[in-house]
C-alpha positions in Angstrom: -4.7 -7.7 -37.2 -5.0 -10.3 -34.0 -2.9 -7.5 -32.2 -5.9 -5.4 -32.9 -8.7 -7.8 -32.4 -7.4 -8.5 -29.0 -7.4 -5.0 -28.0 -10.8 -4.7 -29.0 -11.4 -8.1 -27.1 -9.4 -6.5 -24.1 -11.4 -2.8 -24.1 -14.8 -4.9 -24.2 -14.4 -7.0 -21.4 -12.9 -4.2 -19.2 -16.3 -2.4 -20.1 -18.1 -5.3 -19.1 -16.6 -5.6 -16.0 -16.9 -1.8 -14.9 -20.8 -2.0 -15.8 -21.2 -5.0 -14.0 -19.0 -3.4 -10.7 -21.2 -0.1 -11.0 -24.8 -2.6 -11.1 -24.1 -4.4 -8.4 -22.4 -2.2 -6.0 -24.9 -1.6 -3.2 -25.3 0.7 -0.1 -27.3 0.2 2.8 -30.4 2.4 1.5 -32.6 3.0 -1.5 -32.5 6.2 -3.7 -34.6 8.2 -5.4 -33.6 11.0 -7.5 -35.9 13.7 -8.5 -35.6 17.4 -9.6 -33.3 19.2 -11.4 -30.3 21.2 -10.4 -26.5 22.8 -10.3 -26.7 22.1 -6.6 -27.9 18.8 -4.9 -30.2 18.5 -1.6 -30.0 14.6 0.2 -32.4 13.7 2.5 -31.9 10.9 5.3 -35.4 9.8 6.9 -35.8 8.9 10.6 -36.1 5.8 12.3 -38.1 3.1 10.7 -39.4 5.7 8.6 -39.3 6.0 4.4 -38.1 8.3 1.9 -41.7 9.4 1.3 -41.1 11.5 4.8 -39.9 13.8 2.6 -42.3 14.2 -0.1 -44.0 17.4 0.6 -40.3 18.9 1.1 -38.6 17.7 -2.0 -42.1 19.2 -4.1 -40.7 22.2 -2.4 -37.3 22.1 -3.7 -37.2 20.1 -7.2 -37.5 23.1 -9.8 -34.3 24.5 -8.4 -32.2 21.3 -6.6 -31.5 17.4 -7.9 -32.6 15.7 -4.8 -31.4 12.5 -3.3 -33.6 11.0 -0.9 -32.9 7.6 0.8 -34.6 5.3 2.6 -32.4 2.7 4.5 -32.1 -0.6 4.2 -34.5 -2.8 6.8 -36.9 0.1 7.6 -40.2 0.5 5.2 -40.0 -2.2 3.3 -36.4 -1.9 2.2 -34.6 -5.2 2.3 -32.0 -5.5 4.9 -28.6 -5.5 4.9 -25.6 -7.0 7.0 -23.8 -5.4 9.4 -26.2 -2.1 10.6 -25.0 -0.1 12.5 -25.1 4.0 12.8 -21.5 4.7 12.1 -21.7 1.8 8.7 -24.9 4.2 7.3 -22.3 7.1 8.0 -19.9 5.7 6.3 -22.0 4.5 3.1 -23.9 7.6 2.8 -20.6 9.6 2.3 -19.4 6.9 -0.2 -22.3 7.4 -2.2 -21.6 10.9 -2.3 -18.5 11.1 -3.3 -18.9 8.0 -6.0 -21.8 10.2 -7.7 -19.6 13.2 -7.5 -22.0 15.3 -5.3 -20.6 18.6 -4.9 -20.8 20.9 -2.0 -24.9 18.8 -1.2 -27.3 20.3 0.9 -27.8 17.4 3.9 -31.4 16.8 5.5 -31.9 14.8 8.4 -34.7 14.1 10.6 -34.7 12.2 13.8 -31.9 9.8 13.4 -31.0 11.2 9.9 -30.2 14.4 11.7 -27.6 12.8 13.5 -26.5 10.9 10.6 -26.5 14.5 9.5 -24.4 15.9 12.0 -22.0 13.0 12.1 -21.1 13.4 8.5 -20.9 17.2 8.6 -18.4 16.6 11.8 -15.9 13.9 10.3 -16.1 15.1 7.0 -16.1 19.5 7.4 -15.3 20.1 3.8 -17.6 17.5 2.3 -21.5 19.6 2.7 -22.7 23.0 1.9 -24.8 23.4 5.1 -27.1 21.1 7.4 -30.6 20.6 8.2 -31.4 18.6 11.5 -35.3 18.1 12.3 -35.8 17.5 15.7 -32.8 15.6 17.1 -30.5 16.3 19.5 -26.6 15.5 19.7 -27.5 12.9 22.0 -31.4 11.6 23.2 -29.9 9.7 25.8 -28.5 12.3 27.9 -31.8 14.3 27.8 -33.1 11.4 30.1 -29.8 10.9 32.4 -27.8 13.7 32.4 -24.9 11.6 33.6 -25.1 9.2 30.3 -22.0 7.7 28.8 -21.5 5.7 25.7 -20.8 2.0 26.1 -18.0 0.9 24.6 -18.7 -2.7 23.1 -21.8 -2.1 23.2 -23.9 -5.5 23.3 -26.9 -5.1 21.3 -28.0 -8.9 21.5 -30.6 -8.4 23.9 -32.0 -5.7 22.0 -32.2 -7.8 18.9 -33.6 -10.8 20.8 -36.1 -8.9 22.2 -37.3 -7.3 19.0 -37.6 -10.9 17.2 -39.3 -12.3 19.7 -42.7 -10.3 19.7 -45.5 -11.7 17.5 -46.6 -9.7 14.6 -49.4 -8.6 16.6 -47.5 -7.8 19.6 -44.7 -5.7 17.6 -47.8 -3.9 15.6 -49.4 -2.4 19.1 -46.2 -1.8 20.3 -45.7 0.7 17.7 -49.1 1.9 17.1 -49.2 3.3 21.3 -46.3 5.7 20.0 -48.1 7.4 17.5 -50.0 10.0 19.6 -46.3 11.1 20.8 -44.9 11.2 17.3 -47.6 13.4 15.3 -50.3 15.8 15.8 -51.7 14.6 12.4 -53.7 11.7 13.1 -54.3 11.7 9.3 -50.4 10.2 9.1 -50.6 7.3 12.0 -51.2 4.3 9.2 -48.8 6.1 7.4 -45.9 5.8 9.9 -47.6 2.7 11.3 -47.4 1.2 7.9 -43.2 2.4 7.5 -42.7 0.6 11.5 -44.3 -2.5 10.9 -42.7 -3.2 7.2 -39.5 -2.6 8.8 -37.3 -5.9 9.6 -36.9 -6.4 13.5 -33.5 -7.5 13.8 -32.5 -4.0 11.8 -34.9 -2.2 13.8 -33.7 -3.6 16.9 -29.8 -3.6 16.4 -29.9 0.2 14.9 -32.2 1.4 18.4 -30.0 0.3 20.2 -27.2 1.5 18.6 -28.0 5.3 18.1 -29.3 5.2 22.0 -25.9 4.6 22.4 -24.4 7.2 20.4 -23.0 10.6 21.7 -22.1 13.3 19.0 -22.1 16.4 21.9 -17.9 16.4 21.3 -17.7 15.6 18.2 -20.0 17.9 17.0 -17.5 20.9 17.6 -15.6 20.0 13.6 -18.8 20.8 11.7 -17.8 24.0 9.8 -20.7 24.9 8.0 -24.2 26.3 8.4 -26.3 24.3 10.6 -30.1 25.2 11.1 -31.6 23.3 14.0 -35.5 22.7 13.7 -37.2 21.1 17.2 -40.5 20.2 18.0 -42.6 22.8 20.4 -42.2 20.4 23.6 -38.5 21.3 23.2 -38.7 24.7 24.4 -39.5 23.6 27.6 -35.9 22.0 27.8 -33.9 24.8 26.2 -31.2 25.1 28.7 -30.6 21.4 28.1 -30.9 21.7 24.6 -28.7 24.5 23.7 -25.8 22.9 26.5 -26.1 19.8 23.7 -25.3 22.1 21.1 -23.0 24.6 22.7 -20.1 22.9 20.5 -21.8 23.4 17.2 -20.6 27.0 16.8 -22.7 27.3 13.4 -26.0 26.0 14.6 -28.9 27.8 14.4 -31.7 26.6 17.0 -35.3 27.2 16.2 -38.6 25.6 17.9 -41.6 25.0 16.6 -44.4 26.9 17.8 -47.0 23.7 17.9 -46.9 19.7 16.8 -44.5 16.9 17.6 -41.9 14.9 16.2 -42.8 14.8 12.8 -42.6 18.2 12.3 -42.8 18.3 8.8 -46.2 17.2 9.2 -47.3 19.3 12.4 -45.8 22.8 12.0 -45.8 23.4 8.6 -45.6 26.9 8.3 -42.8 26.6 10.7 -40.7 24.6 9.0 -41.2 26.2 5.0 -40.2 29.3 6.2 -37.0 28.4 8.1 -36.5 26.1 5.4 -36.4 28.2 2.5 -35.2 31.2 4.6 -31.9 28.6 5.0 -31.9 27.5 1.5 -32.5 30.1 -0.9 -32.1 29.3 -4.6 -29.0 30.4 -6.4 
């Protein structure tokens, strides 16, 4: 009888212990799961941006997919965590998949999340169905200097110090002269004003710095599946440059938008549903 009572003792506390492991284990974003189906879509905002970046795409999507969409820690209003850096969010998103036991997902990245997107498809070739990048580039900085190399060490103190030290005021028009450059829909500036200025500086600071520096043009030559490439219409006018970023991504399918900015989702609509859903077709 005590032999049995401390089994039951012993089985208890082990359950206890796995439920409190599976509460409190965190990753550097938030998640939202919506929809409902056999295969999984997860989509990674841009900088500074939130989840809700995706909202018009997801309604798209959620009768047929179980979506995943994050929102990462320090930008929108999502608390900060420790140690941010591009290669960390790599690292954390791909743990989460494979803790949830995400099969075969459907990755969506815009901006930086379409790197993010591109890095995971490259170190890990078996682990996504296909890839979506929204207007990014294997690397921005070598669109400016063509000679660009990536720092190794790379000290992003200044960066940070720079960032913390502006006032509220100062950091708030700062990011509100960008806007005309990021959408066409004026209807969406608060919006994206609203995601910048919630964000925490030091996060915001070390991450720009830290993809600026990042160079995925080699890497980029292990992704094995389906890639479609979605750019914003100034694009075209640096295809050559473009498509010598991508000439490694042997999958990739480029496509620009016919009118718009960055936020394509916003701008070119039409654009991007039916290269969208021409990519993703329900099973």
């Amino acid at each position: 009888m005590k032999k049995h009572i401390f089994l039951v003792v012993a089985l208890l506390f082990s359950a206890l212990c796995f439920n409190v492991f599976a509460q409190t284990k965190s990753y550097p974003f938030e998640v939202v799961r919506s929809g409902k189906g056999k295969q999984s879509i997860l989509f990674i905002p841009g900088f500074a941006s939130s989840g809700e970046v995706w909202n018009d795409t997801k309604a798209n999507f959620e009768k047929s997919f179980t979506c995943y969409t994050l929102t990462m820690a320090g930008f929108a209003g999502v608390p900060p965590q420790a140690n941010a850096s591009f290669k960390n969010w790599e690292e954390s998103i791909v743990t989460y998949i494979t803790d949830h036991k995400i099969v075969k997902p459907i990755i969506i990245g815009h901006s930086m999340g379409g790197g993010l997107a591109m890095a995971i498809a490259a170190d890990y070739p078996d682990l996504a169905d296909r890839i979506v990048v929204v207007d990014a580039v294997p690397c921005l900085a070598a669109l400016m200097d063509p000679s660009f190399k990536t720092k190794e060490n790379n000290d992003c103190a200044p960066m940070v110090a720079a960032m913390m030290s502006l006032t509220d005021q100062e950091f708030y028009d700062n990011q509100k002269k960008y806007l005309p450059k990021l959408t066409a829909d004026t209807t969406k500036h608060e919006l994206l004003l609203g995601w910048s200025t919630k964000s925490d500086r030091k996060t915001f600071g070390e991450m720009y710095c830290d993809f600026s520096n990042t160079d995925l043009r080699d890497k980029i030559a292990a992704v094995k599946c389906p890639t479609l490439v979605l750019l914003e219409s100034y694009f075209v006018n640096l295809k050559p440059a473009i498509e010598k970023q991508y000439e490694k991504l042997k999958l990739a399918n480029l496509q620009y938008a016919t009118k718009g900015l960055h936020f394509i989702m916003y701008d070119d609509k039409d654009f991007y549903f039916k290269h969208l859903n021409n990519f993703i077709k329900v099973k």
